[in-house]
C-alpha positions in Angstrom: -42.8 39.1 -41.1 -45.5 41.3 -43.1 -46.7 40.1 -46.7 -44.6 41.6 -48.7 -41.6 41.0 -46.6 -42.7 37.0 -46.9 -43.3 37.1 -50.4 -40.1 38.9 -51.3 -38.4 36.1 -49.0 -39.7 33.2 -51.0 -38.7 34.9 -53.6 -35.6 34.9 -52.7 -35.5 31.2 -51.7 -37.1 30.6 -54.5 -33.8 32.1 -56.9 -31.8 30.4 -54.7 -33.2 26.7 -55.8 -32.9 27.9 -58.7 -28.7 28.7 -58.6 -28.1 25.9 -56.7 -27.3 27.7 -53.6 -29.2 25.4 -50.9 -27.6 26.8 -47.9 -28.8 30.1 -48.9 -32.3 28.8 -49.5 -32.3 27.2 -45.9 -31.3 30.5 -44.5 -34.2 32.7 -45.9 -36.3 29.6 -45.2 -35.1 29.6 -41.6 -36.1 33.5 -41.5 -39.8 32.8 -42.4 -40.1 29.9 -40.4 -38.8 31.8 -37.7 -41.6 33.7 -37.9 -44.0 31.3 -39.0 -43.6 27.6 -37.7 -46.2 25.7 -40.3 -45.3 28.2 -43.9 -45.9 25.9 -46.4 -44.0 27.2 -49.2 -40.8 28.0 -47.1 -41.1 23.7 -45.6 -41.7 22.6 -49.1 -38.5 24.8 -50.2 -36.6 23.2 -46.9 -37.1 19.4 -48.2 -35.6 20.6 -52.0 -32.9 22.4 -50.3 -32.0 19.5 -47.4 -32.1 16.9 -50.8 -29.8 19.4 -52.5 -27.4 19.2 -49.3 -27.9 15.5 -49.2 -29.6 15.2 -46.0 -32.4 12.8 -46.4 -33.8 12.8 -42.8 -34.3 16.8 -42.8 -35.8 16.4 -46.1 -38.3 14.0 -45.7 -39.2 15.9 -42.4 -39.9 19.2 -43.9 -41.7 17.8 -46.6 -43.9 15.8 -44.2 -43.9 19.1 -42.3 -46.1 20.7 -45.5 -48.0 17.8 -46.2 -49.6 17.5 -42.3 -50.1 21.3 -43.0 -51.9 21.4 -46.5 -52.1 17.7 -47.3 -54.5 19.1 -50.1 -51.5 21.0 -51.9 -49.6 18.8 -53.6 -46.3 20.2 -54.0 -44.9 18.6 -51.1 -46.3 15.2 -52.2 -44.4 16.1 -55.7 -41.2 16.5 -53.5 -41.3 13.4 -51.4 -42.4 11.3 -54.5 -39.3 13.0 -56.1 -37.0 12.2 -53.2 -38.2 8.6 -52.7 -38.1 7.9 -56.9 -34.4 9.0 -56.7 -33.5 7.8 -53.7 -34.8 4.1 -54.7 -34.1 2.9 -51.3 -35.8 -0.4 -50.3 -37.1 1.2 -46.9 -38.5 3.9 -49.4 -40.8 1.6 -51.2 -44.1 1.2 -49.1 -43.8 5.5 -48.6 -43.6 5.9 -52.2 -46.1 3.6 -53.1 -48.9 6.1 -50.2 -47.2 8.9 -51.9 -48.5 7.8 -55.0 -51.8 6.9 -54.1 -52.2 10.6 -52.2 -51.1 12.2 -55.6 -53.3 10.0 -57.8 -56.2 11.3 -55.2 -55.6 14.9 -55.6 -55.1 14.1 -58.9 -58.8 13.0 -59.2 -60.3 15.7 -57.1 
């Protein structure tokens, strides 16, 4: 998948999120990952999409995913703090609480 093709792709995605339609974004996702295992955007857009669908585990994997990738970016942080705030889950609490501490670090950068 070329640069424009990619871009145009997240974009899609993207509008997707945006309507709601979270099967739709995991399909375009699924064509960039396809091409490209560790796209950052395209994981981060996975986790919002898999939370949307209500599947926890595939959304705290993809968001993981993005943060091994870039763990300077913070937009996956922003999603699994997300996640774990409304998902206020006991077994959440010690994740959220790293979560935090990585976004108060990049934070400070």
């Amino acid at each position: 998948m070329e640069g424009k093709e990619l871009k145009a792709t997240l974009k899609l995605a993207r509008d997707a999120i945006r309507a709601k339609e979270y099967k739709e974004t995991l399909k375009h996702c699924k064509s960039i990952l396809k091409h490209d295992k560790s796209n950052y955007n395209a994981l981060v857009f996975v986790g919002v999409a898999a939370e949307g669908l209500e599947q926890p585990e595939q959304a705290i994997a993809a968001y993981r995913k993005a943060t091994d990738i870039a763990p300077e970016q913070g937009l996956a942080w922003q999603g699994l703090c997300s996640f774990y705030e409304k998902a206020d889950k006991e077994a959440y609490k010690a994740d959220l609480a790293m979560v935090y501490e990585k976004l108060m670090h990049l934070c400070s950068e």
